[in-house]
C-alpha positions in Angstrom: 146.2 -98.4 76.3 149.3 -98.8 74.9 151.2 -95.1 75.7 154.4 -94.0 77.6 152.9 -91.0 80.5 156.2 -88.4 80.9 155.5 -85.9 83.2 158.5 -85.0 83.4 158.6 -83.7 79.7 156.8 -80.3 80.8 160.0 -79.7 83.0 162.0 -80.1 79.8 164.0 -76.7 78.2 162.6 -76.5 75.1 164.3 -77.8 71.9 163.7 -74.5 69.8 166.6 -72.8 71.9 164.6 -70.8 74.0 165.1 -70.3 77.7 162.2 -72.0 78.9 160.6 -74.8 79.3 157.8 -76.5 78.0 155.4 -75.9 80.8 157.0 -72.5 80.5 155.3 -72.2 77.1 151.9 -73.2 78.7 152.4 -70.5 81.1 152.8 -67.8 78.5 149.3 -68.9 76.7 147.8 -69.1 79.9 149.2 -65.1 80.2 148.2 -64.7 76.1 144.6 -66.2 77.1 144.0 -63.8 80.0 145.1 -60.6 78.5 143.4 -61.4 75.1 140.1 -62.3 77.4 139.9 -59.7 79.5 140.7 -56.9 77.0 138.4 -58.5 74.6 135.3 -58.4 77.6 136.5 -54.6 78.4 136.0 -53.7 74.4 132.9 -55.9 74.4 131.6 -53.9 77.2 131.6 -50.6 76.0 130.9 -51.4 72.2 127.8 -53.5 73.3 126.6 -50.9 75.7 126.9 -48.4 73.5 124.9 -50.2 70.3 122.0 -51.5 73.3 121.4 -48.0 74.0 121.1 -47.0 70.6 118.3 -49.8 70.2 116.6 -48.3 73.0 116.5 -44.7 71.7 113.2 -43.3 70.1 115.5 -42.1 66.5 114.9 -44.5 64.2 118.4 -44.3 62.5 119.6 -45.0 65.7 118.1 -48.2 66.3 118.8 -49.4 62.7 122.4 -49.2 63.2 122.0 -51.2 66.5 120.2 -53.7 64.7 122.5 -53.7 61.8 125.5 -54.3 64.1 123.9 -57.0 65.9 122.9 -58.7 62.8 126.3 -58.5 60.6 128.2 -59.5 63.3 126.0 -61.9 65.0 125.4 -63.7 62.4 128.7 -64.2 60.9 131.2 -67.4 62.4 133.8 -65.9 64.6 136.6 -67.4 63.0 135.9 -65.6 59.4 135.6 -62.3 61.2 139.2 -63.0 62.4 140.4 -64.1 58.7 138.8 -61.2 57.4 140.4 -58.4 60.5 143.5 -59.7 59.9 143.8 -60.5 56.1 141.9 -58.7 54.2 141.0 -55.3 56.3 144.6 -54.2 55.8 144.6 -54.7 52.1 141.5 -52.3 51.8 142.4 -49.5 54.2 144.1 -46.7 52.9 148.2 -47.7 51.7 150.0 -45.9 54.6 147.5 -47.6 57.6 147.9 -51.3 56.1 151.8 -50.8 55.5 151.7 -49.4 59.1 149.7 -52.5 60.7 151.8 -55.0 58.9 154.9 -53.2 59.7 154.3 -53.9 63.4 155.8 -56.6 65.0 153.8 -60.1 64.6 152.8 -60.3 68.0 151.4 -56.9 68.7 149.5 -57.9 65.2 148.1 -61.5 66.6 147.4 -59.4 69.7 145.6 -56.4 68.9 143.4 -58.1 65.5 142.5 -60.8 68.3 141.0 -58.3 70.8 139.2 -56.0 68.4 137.7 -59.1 66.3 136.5 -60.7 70.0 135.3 -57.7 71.4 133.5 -56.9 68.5 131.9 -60.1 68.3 131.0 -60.7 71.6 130.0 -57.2 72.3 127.1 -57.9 69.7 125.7 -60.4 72.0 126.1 -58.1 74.6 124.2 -55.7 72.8 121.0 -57.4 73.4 121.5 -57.8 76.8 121.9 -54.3 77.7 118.5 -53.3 75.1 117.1 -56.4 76.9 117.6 -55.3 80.2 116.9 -51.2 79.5 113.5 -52.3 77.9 113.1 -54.3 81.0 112.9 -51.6 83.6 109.5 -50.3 84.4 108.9 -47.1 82.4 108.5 -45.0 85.8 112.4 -45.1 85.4 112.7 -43.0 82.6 109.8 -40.5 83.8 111.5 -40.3 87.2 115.0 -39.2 85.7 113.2 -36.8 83.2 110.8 -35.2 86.4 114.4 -34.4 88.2 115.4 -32.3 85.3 118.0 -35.1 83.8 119.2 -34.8 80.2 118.4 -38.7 78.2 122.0 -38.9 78.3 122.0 -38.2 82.3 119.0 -40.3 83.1 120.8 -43.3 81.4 124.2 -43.3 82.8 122.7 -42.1 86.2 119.3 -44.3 86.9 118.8 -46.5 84.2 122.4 -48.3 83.3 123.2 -49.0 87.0 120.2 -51.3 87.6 120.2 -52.7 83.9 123.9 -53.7 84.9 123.0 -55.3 88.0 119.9 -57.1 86.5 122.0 -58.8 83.3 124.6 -59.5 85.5 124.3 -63.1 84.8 124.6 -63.2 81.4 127.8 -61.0 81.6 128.8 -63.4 83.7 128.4 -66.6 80.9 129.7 -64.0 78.1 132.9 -63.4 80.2 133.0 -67.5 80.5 132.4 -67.8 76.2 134.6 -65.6 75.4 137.3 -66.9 77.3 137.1 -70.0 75.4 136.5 -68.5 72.0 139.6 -66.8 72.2 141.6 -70.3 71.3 140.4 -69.1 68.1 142.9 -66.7 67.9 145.4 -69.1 67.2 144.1 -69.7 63.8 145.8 -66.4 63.1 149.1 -67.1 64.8 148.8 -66.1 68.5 150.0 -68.7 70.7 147.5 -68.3 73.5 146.7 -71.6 75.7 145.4 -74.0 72.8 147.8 -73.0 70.8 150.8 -73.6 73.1 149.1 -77.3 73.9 149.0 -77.3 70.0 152.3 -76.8 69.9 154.1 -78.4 72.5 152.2 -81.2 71.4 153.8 -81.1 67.9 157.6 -81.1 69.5 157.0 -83.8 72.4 154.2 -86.0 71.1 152.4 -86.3 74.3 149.3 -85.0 73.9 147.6 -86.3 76.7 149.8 -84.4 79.1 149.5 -81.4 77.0 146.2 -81.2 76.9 145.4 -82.2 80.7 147.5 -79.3 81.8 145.8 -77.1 79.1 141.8 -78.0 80.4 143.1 -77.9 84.1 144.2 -74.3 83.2 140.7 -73.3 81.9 139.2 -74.7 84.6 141.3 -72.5 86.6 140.5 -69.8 84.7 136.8 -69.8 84.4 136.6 -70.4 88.0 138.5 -67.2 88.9 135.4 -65.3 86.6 133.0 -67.2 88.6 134.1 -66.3 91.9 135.2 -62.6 90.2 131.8 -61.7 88.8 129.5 -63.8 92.3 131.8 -60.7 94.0 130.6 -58.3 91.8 126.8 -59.6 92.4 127.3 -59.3 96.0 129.1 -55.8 96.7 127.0 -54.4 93.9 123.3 -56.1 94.3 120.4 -53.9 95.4 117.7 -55.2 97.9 114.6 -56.9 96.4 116.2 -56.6 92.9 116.0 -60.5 91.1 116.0 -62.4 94.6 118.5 -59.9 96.6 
């Protein structure tokens, strides 16, 4: 194979006039990547709780907006939901919020549009975990929070959403994995997170394979911290004779 290796290129100050260098802009997508992923999971969370629980409920309006969320934004591509968060929601709100959002500086724009699209997204997939795992539980659960005098409200944040946690904990688990890997999608609307750095370091030193290698090393890294995050999790949070433990 007929190509010049230059490691030494990463320890190079960039040519834009920045004070960095270019493994310096790796690190900085690699910090883009982890914020946008773990605020993304946090929104996913608590949409995607929120919407399973309204499938579970016995109101039938309820569990037709559950069902609606999960299938509008289930079954659209990821990447048009960003297009359409970040170009065309602000043209449709009311004049003083888009003038405000576009107002903001670009990368608090990237930023936030890239959270709110991936949260939403994934927490739609997370939505049918949670029903999954509520519907799951034996039906003594309920009966036992409603013979102690709990509320519906009480018996699911007290008995039933602490063991539905602990039993989909696996799937949270690959969700927290996907979405740290669909957020290189976000570059498609200008945030420079990890693929995008690579993208562009790539573009002003034209060696890719050195870009990239540092760029798949890093989400290696990365999902292996999750792993070793969420088996943590498992462990100080599992319940005896619950799924093996």
């Amino acid at each position: 194979m007929d190509y010049s290796w230059d490691w030494g290129v990463l320890l190079q100050v960039v040519s834009t006039g920045e004070h960095t260098t270019y493994l310096g802009w790796l690190f900085s997508g690699l910090l883009n990547t982890v914020l946008l992923t773990v605020s993304a999971y946090a929104l996913a969370l608590v949409v995607g709780t929120g919407f399973g629980i309204l499938r579970t409920l016995p109101s039938r309006p309820a569990s037709m907006l559950g069902t609606a969320y999960v299938s509008v934004f289930r079954g659209v591509p990821l990447i048009v939901q960003f297009f359409i968060w970040f170009f065309v929601v602000p043209e449709l709100v009311p004049t003083e919020l888009g003038d405000w959002f576009k107002n903001l500086p670009p990368y608090t724009q990237f930023l936030s549009v890239s959270i709110f699209s991936l949260g939403i997204y994934t927490g739609s997939r997370i939505c049918e975990q949670v029903r999954a795992g509520i519907q799951a539980l034996p039906r003594g659960q309920f009966d036992a929070g409603f013979a102690l005098g709990l509320t519906r409200a009480q018996t699911y944040r007290y008995v039933l959403l602490p063991v539905t946690f602990r039993t989909i904990l696996g799937p949270l688990t690959s969700e927290f994995l996907i979405i740290s890997k669909n957020s290189a999608v976000a570059s498609t609307i200008g945030l420079l997170e990890l693929s995008g750095q690579a993208r562009q370091l790539v573009d002003y030193t034209a060696q890719p394979y050195e870009s990239f290698i540092c760029v798949t090393l890093a989400y290696m890294a990365l999902n292996f911290a999750i792993l070793h995050g969420m088996n943590w999790i498992r462990r100080q949070t599992r319940l005896p004779g619950l799924l093996g433990d």
